[in-house]
N, C-alpha and C positions, 0 to 999 in steps of 0.2 A: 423370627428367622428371616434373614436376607436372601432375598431371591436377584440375581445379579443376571442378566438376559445379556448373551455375548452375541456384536454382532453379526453380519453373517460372514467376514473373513477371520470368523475367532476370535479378535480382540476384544477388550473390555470397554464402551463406550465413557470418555471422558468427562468430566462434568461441568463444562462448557455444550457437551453434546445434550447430556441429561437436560439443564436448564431450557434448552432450546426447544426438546421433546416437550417439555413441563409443560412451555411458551403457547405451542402448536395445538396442544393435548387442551389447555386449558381455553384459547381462544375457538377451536372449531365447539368445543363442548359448551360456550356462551354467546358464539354465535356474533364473537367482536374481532375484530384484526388484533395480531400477532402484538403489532408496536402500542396496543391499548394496555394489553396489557402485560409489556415489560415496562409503558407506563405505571401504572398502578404497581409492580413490582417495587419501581424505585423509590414512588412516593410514599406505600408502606413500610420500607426497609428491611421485607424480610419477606422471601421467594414462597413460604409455605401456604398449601393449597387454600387451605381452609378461610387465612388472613385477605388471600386472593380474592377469593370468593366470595368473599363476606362484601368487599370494597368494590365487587362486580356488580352483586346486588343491589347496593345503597344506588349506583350510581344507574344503576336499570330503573328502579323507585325514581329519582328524580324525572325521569324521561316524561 
């Protein structure tokens, strides 16, 4: 089931907004800047969490 959170003047947030939430959500949660990873975003070619994360990691590992 879809759970769809509308913002707070009622609208349905765009997904342009979504990705940027993703963006926000996924960089404070790794503790890297926003622009690392819509880096990693574009170099993996595909926005899903998990791919993200995976490509967060390796690159934490090299550190």
């Amino acid at each position: 089931m879809t759970h769809i959170q509308l913002k707070a003047d009622g609208t349905i947030p765009t997904a342009a907004e979504k990705s940027e939430e993703e963006v926000a959500y996924l960089a404070k949660r790794h503790r890297v800047s926003p622009a690392i990873v819509r880096e990693i975003i574009r170099r993996v070619g595909s926005s899903e969490r998990t791919a993200v994360e995976r490509e967060i990691q390796k690159g934490k590992a090299r550190r």
